[in-house]
N, CA, C and O atoms as a MOPAC input file, in Angstrom:
PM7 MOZYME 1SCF
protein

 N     17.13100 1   170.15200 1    73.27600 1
 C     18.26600 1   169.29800 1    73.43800 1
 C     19.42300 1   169.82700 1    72.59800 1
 O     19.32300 1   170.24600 1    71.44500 1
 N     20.62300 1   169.74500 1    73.38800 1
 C     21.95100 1   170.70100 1    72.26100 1
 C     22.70500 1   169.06600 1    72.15800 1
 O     22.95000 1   168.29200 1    73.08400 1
 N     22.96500 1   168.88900 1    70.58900 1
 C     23.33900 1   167.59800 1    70.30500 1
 C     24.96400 1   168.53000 1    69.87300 1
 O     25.02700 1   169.56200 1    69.20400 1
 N     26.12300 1   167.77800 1    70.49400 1
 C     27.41100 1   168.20200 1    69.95100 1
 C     27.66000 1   167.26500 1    68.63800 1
 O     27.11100 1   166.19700 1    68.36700 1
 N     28.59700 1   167.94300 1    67.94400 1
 C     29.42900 1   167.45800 1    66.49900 1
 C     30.85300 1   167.23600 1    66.85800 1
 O     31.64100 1   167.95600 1    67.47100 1
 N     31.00200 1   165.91000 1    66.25800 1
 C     32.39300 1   165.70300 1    66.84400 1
 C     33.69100 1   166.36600 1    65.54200 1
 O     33.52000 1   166.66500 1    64.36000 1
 N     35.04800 1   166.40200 1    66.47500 1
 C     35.66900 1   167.27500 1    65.44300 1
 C     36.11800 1   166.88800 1    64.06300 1
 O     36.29700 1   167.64300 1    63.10800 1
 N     36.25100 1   165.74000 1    64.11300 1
 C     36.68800 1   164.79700 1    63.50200 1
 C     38.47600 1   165.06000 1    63.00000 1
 O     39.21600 1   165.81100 1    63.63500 1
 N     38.84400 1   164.41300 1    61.97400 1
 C     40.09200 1   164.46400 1    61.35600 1
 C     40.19600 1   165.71100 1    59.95600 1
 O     39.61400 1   165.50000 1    58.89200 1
 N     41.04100 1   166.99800 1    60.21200 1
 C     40.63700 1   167.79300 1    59.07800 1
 C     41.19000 1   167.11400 1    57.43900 1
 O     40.79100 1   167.08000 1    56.27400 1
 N     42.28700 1   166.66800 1    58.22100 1
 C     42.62100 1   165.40800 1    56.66000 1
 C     42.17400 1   164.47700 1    56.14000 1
 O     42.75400 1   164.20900 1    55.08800 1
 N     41.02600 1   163.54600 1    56.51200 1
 C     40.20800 1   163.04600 1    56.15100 1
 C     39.21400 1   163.80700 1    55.68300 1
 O     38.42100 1   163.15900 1    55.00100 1
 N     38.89100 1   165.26300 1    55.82900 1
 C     37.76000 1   165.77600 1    55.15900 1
 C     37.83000 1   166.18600 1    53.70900 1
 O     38.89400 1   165.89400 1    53.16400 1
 N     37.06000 1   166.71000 1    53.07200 1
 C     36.88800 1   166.55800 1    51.43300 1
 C     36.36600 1   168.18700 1    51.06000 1
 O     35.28600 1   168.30200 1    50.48100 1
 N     36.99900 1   169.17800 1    51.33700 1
 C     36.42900 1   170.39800 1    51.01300 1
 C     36.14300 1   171.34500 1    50.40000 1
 O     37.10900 1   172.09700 1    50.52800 1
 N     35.20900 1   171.94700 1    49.62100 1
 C     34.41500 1   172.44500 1    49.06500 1
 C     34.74100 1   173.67300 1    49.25800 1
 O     35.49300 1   173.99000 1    50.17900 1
 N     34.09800 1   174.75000 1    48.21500 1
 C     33.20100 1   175.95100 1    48.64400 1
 C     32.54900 1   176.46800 1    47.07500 1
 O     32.63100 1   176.10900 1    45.90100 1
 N     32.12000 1   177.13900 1    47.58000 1
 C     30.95000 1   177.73300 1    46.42400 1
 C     30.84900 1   177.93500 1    45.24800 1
 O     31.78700 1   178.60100 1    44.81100 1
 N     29.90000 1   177.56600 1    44.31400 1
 C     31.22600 1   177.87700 1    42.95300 1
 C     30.47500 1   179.23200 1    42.77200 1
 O     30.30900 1   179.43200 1    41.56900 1
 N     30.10800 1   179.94700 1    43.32300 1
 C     29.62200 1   181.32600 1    43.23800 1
 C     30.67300 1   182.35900 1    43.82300 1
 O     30.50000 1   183.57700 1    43.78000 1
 N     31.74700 1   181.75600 1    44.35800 1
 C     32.95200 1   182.67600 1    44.89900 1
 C     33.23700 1   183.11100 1    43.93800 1
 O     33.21500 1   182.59800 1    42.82000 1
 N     33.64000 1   184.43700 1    44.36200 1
 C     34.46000 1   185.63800 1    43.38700 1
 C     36.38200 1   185.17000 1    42.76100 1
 O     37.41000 1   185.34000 1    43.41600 1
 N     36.29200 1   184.74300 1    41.73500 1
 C     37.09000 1   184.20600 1    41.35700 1
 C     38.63200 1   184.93400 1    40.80300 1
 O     39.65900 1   184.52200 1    40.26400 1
 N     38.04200 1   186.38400 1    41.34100 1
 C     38.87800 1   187.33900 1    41.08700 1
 C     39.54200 1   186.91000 1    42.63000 1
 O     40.74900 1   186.87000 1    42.38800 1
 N     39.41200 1   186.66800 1    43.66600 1
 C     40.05300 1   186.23100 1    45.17100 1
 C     39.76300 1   185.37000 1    45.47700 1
 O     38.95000 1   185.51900 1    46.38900 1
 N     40.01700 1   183.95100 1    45.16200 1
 C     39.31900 1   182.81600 1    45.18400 1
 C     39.47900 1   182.54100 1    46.79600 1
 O     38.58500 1   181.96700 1    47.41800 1
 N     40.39200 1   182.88400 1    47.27000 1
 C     40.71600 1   182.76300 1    49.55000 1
 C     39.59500 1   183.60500 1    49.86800 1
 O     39.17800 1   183.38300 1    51.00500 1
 N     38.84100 1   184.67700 1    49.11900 1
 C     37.75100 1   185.09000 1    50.17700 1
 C     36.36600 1   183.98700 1    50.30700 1
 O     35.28600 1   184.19200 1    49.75400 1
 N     36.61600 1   183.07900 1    50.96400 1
 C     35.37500 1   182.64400 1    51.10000 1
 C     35.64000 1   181.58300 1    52.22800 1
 O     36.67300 1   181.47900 1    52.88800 1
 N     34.28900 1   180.67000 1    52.33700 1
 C     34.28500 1   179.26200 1    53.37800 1
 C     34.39900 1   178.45800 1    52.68900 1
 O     34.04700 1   178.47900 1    51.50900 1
 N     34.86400 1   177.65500 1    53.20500 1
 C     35.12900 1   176.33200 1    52.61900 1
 C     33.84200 1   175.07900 1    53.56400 1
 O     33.44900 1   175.37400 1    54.69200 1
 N     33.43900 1   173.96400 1    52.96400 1
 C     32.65900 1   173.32200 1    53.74900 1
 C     32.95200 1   171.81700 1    53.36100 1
 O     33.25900 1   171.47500 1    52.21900 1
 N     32.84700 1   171.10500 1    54.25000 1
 C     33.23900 1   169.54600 1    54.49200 1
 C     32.13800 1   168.88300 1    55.59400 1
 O     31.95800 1   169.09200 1    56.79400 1
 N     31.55200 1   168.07200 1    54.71300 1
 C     30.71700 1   167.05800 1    55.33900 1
 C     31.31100 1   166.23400 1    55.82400 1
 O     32.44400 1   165.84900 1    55.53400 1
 N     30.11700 1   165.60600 1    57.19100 1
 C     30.69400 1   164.02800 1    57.40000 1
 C     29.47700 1   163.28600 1    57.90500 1
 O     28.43100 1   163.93400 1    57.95300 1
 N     29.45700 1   161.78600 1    58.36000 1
 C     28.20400 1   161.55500 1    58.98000 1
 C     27.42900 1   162.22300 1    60.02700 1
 O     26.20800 1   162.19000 1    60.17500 1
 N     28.11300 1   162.69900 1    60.57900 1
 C     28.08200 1   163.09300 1    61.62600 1
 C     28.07900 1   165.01900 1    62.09600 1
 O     27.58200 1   165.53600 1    63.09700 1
 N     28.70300 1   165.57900 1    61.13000 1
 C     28.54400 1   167.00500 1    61.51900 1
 C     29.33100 1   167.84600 1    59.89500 1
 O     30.23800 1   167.44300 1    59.16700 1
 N     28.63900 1   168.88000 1    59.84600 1
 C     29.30900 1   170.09900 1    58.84500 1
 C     30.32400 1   170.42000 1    59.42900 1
 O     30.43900 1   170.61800 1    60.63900 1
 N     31.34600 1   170.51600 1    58.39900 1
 C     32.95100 1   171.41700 1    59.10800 1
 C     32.96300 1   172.90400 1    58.19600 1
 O     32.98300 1   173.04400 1    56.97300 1
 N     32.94400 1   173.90800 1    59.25200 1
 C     33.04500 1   175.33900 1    58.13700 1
 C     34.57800 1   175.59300 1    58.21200 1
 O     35.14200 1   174.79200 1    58.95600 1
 N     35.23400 1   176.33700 1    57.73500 1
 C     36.80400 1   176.72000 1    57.54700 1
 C     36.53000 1   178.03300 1    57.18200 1
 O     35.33500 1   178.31600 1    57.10000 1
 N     37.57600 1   179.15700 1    56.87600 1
 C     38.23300 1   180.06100 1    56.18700 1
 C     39.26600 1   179.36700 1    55.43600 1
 O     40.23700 1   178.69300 1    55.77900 1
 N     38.71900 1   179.77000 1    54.16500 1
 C     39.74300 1   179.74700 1    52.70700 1
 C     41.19800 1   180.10200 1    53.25700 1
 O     41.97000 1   179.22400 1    53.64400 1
 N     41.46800 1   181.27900 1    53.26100 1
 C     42.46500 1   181.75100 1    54.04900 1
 C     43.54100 1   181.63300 1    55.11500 1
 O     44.63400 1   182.12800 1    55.39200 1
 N     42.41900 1   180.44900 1    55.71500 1
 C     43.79500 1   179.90600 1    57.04200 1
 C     42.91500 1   178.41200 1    57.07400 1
 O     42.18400 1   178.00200 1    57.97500 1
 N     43.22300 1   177.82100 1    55.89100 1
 C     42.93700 1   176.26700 1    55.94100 1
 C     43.43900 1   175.55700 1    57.01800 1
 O     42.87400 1   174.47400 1    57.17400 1
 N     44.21300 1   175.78400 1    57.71900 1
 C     44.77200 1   174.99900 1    58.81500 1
 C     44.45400 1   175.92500 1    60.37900 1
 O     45.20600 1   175.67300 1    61.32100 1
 N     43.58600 1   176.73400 1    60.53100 1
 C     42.96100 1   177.46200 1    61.61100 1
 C     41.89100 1   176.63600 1    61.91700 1
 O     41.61300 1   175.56000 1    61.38800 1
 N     41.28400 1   177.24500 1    62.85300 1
 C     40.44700 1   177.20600 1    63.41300 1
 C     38.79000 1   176.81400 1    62.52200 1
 O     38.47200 1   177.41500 1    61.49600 1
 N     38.04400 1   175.89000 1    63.06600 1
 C     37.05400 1   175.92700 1    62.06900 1
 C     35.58300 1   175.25200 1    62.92100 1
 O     35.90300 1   174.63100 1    63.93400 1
 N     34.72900 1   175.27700 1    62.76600 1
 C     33.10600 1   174.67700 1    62.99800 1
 C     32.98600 1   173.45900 1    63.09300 1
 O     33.93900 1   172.86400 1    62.59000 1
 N     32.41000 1   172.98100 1    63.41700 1
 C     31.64500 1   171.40300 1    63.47800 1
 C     30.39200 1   171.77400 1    63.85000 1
 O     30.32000 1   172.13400 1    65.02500 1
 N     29.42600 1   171.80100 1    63.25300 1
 C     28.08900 1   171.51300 1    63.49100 1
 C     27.51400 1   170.23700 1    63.16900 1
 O     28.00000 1   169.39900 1    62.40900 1
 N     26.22500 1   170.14400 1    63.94100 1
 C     25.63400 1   169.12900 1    63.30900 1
 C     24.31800 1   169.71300 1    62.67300 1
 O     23.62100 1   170.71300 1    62.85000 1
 N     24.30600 1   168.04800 1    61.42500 1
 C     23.27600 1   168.65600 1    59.97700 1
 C     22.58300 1   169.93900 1    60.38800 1
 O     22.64000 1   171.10200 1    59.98800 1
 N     21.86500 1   169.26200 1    61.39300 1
 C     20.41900 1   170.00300 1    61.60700 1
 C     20.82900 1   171.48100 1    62.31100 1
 O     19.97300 1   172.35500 1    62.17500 1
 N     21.93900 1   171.81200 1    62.98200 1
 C     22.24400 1   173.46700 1    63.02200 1
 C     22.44600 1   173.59000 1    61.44800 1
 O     21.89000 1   174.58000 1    60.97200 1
 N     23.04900 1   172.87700 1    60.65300 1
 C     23.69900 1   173.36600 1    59.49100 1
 C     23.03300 1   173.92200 1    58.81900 1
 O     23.18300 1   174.95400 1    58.16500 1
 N     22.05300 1   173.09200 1    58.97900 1
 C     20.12400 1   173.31300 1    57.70800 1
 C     19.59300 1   174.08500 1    57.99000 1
 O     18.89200 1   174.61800 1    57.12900 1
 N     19.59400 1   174.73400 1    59.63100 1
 C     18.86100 1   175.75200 1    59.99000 1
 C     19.24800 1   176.81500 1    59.71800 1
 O     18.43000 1   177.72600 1    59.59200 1
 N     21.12100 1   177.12600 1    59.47400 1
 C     21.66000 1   178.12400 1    59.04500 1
 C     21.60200 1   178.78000 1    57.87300 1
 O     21.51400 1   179.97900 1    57.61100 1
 N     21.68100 1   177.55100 1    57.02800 1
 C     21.39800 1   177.87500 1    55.22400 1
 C     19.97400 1   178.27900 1    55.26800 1
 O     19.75600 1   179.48700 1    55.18600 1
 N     19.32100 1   177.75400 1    55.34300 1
 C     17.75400 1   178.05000 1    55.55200 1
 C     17.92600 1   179.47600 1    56.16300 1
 O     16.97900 1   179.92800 1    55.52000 1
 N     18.19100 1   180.13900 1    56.60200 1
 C     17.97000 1   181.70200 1    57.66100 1
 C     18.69600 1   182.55200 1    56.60400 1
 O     18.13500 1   183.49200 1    56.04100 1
 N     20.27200 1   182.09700 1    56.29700 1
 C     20.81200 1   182.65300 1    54.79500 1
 C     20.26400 1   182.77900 1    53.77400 1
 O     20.70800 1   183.60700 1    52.97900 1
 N     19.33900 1   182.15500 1    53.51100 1
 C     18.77700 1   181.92300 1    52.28400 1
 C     17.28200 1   182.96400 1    52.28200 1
 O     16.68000 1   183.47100 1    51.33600 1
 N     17.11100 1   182.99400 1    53.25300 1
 C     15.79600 1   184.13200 1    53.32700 1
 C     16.59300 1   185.49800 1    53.36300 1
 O     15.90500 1   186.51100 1    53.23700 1
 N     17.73200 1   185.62500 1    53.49300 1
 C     18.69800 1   187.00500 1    53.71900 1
 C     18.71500 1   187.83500 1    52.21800 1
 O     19.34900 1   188.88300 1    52.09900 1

């Protein structure tokens, strides 16, 4: 079953990223924003581009596959 994530509002979101980013270029990285309903990924770089909506469970499966990398 493919469950969609809705897009939601990017101004209502609350966003994050890693505190393991290289702080010497703090724009190289993702940024990430939860919601009930789905993960939002971004580029640091063009905060107002284009960006992801997944839901949890793609999200978990992704970190999980990263994380064995």
């Amino acid at each position: 079953m493919i469950q969609k994530a809705t897009a939601g509002n990017a101004a209502e979101l609350h966003w994050f990223k890693s505190s393991y980013s290289d702080s010497s270029n703090p724009n190289d990285c993702v940024e990430v924003a939860t919601a009930p309903d789905a993960v939002h990924v971004r580029d640091s770089k063009n905060p107002h581009g284009p960006r992801l909506a997944l839901v949890p469970a793609a999200w978990a499966g992704f970190v999980a596959y990263a994380a064995r990398r």
